[in-house]
MDTraj code that builds the backbone (N, CA, C; nanometers):
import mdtraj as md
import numpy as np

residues = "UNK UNK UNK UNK UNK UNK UNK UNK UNK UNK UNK UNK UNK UNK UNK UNK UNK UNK UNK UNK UNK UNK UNK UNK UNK UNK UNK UNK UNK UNK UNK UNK UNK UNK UNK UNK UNK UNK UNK UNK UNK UNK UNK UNK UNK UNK UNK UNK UNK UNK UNK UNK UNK UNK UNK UNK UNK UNK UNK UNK UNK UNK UNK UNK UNK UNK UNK UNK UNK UNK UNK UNK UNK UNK UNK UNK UNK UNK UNK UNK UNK UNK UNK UNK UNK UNK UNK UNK UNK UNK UNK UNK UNK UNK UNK UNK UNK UNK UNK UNK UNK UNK UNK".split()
xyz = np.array([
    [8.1090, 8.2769, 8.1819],
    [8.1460, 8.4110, 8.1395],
    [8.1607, 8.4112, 7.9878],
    [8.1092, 8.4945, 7.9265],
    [8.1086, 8.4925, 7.7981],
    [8.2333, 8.5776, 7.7623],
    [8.3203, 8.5494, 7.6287],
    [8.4103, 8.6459, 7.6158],
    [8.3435, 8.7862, 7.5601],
    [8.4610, 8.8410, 7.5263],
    [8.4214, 8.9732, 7.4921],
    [8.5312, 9.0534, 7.5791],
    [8.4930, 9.2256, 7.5681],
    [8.5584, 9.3205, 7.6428],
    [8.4662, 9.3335, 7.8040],
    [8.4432, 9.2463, 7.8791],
    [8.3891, 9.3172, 7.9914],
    [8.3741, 9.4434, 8.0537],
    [8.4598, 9.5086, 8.0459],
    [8.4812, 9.6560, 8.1122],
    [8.3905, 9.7585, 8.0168],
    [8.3483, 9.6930, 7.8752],
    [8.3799, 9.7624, 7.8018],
    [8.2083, 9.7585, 7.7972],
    [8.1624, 9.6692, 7.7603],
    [8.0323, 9.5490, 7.7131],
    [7.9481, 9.5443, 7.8548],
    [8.0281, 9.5473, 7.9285],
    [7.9549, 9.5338, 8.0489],
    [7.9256, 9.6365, 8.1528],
    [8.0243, 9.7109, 8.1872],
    [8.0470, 9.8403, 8.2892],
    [8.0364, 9.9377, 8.2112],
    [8.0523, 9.9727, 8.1164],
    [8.0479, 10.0885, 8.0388],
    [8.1664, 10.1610, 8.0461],
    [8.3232, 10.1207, 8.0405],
    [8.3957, 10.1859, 8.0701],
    [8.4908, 10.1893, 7.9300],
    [8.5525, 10.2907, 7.8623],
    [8.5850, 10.3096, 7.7228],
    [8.7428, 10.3034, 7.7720],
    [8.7760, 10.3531, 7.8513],
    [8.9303, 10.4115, 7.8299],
    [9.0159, 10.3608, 7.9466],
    [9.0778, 10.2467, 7.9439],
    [9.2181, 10.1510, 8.0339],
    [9.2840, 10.1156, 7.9581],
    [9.3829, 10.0782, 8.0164],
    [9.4764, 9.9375, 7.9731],
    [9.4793, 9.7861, 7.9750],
    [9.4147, 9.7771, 7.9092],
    [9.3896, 9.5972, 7.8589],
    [9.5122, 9.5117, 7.9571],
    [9.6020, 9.5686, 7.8778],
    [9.7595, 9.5091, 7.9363],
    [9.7157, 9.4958, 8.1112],
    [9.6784, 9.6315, 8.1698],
    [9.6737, 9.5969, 8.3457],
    [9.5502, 9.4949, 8.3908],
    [9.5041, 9.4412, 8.2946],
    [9.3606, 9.3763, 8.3622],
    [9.4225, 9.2102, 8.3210],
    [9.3177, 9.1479, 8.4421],
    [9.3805, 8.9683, 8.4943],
    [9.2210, 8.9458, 8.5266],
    [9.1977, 8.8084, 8.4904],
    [9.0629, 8.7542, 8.5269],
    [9.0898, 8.6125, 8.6307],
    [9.0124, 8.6122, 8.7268],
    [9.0768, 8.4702, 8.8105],
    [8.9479, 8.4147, 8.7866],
    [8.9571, 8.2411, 8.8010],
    [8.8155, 8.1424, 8.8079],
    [8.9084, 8.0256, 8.8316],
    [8.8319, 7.9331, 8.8908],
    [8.8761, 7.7856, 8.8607],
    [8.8896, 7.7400, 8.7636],
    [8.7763, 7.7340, 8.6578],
    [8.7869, 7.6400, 8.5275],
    [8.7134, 7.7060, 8.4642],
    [8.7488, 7.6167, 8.3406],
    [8.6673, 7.6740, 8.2583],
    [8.5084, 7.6657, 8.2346],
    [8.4291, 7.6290, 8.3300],
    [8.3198, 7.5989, 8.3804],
    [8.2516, 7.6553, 8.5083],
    [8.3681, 7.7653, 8.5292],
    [8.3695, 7.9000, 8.6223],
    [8.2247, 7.8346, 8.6821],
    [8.2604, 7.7183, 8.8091],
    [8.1661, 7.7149, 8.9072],
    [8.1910, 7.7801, 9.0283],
    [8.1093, 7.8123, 9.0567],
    [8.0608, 7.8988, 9.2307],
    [8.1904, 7.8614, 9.3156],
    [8.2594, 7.9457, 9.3357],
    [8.4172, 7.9296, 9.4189],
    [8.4180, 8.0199, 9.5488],
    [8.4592, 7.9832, 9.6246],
    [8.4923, 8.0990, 9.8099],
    [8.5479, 8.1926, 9.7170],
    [8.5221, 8.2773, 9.7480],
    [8.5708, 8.4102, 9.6825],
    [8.6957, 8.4765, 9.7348],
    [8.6968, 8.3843, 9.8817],
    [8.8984, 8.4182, 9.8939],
    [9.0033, 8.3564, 9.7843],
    [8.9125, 8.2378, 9.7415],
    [9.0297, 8.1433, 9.6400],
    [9.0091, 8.2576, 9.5452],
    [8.9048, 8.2608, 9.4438],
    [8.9196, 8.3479, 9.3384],
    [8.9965, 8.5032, 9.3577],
    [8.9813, 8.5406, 9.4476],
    [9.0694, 8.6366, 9.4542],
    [9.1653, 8.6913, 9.4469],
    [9.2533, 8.5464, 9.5582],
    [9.3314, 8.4902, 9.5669],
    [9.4750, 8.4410, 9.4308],
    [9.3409, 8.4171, 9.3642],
    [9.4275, 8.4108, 9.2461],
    [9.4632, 8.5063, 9.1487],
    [9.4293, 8.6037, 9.2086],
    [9.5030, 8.7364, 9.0978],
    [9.6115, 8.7860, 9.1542],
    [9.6958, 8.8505, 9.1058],
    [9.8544, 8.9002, 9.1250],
    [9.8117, 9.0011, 9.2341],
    [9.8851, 9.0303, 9.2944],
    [9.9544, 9.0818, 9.4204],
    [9.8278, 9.1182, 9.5026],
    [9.7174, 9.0148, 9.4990],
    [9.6311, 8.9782, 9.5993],
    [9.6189, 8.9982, 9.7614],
    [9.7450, 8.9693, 9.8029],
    [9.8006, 8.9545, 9.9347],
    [9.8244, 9.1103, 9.9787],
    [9.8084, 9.1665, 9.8554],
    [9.8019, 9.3225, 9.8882],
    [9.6659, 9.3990, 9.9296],
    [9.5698, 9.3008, 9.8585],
    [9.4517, 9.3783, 9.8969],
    [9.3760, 9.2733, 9.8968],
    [9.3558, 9.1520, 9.9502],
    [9.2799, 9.0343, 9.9602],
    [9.1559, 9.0728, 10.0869],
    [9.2465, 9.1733, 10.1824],
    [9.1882, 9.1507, 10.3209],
    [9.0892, 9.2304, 10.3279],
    [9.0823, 9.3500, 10.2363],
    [8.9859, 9.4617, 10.2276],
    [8.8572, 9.4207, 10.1814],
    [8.9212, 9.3514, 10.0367],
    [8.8237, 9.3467, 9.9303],
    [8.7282, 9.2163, 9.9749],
    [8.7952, 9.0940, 10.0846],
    [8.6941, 8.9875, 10.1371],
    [8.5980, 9.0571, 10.2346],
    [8.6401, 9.1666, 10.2907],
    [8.6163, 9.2536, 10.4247],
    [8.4589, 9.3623, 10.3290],
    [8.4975, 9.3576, 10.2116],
    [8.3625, 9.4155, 10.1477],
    [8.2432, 9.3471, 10.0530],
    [8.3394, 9.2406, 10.0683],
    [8.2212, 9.1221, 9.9467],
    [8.1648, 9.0957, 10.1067],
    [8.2305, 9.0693, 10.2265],
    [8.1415, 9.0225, 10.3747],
    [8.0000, 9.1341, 10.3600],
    [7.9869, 9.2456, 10.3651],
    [7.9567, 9.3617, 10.3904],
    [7.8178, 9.3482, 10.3061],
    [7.8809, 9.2586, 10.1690],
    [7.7618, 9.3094, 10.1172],
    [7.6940, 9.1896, 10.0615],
    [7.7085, 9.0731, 10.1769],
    [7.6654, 8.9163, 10.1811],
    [7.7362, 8.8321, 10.0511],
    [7.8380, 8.8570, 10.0125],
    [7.9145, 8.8127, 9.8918],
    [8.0156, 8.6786, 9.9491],
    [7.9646, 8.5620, 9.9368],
    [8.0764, 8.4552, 10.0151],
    [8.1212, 8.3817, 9.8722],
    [8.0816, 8.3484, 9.7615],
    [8.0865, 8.2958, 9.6574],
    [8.0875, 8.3615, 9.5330],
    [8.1461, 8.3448, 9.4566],
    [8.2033, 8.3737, 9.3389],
    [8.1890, 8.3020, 9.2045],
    [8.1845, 8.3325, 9.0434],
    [8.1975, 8.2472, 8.9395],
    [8.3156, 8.3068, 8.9009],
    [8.3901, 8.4512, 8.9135],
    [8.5158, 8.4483, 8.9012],
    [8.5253, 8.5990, 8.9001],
    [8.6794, 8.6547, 8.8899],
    [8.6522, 8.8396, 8.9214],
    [8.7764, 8.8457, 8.8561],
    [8.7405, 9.0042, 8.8180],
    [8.8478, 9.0871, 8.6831],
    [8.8957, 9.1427, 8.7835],
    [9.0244, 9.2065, 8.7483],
    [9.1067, 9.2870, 8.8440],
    [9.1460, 9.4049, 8.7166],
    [9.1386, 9.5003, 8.7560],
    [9.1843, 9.6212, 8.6268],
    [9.2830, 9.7093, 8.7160],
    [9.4127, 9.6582, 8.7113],
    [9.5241, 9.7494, 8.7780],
    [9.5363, 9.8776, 8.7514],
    [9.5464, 9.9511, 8.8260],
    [9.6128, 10.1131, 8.7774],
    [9.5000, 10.1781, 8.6941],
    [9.3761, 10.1573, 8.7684],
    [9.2318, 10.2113, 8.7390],
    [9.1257, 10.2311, 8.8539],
    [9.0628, 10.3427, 8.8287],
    [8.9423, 10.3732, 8.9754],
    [8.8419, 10.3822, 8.8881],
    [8.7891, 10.2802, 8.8619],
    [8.6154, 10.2224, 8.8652],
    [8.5595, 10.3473, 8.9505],
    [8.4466, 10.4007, 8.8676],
    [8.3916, 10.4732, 8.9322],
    [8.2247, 10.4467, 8.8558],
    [8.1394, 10.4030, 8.9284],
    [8.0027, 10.3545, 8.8148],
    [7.9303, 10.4529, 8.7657],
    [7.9519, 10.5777, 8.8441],
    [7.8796, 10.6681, 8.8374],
    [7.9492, 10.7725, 8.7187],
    [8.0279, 10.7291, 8.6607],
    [8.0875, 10.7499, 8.5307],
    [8.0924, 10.6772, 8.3800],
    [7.9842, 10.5721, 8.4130],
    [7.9698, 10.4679, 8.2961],
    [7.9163, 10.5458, 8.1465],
    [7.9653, 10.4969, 8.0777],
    [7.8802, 10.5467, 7.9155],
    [7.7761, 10.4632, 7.9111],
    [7.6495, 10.5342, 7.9252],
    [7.5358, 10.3642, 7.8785],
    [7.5157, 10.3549, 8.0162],
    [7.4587, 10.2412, 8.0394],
    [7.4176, 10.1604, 8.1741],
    [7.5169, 10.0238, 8.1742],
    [7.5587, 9.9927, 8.3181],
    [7.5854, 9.9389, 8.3338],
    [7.5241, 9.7855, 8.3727],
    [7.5747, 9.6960, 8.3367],
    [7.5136, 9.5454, 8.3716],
    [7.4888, 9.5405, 8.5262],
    [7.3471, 9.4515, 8.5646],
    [7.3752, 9.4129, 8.6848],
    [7.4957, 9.3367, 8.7090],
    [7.5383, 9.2456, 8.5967],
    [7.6114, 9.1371, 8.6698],
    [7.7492, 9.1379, 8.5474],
    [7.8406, 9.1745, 8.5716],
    [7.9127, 9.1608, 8.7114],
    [7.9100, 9.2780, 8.8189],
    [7.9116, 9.2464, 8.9284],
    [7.8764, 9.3062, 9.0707],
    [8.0404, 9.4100, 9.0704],
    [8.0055, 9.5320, 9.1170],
    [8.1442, 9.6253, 9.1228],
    [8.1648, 9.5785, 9.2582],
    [8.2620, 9.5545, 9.2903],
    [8.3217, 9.5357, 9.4393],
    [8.3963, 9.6530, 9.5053],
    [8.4899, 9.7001, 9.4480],
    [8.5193, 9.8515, 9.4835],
    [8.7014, 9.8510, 9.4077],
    [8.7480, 9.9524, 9.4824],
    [8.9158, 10.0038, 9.4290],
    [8.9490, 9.9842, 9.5736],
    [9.0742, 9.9047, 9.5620],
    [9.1315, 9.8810, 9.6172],
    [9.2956, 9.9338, 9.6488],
    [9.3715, 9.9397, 9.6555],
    [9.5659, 9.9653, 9.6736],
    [9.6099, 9.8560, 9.6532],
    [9.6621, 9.8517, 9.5922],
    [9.7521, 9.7416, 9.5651],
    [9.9341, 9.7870, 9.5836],
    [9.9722, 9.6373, 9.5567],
    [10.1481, 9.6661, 9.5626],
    [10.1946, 9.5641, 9.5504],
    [10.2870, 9.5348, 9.4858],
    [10.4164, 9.4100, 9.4279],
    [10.4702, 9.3940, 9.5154],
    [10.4761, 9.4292, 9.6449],
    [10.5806, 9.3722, 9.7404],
    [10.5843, 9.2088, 9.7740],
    [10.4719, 9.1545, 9.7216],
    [10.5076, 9.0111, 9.7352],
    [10.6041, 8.9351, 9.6183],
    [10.6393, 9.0181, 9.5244],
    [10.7576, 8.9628, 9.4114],
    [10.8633, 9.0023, 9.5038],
    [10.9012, 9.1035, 9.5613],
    [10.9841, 9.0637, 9.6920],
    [11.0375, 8.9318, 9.7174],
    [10.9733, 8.8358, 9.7677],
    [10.9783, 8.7297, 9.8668],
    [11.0041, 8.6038, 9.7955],
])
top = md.Topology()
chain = top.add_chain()
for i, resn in enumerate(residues, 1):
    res = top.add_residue(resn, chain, resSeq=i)
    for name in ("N", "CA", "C"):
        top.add_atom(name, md.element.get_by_symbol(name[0]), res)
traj = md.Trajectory(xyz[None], top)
């Protein structure tokens, strides 16, 4: 993954909060990972892990090099400035919730 603004550089999207977005990977050599682990590893996951594996299934997605999470935002592609990159792949919007800082 190259740095930069992804959302920005890549999706075509101008206007979030930096602050709500988290990137998960193994290493820094972001090799091919089950895409439950990478997922897995973003914050309150356990909130929406089951959907979002339930749509990477859907759309033959078992492996991963790593995935952005942009909290308290609806991705919509069909709103991009520009064109958007093939890659990275939109997976969809999900619900989320902190109830696992709960526990």
């Amino acid at each position: 993954m190259k740095s930069g603004d992804i959302l920005k550089d890549l999706c075509g999207v101008i206007d979030y909060d930096l602050d709500d977005q988290e990137v998960s990977f193994v290493d820094d050599s972001f090799p091919r990972t089950a895409i439950s682990e990478i997922l897995g590893g973003l914050s309150y996951s356990s909130s929406f892990i089951e959907q979002a594996i339930e749509r990477a299934k859907r759309r033959e997605i078992s492996h991963v090099h790593w995935a952005l999470a942009q909290f308290d935002f609806a991705y919509d592609p069909r709103r991009v400035h520009g064109s958007a990159a093939v890659d990275p792949l939109f997976l969809g919007v999900f619900s989320w919730n902190d109830s696992e800082d709960d526990e």
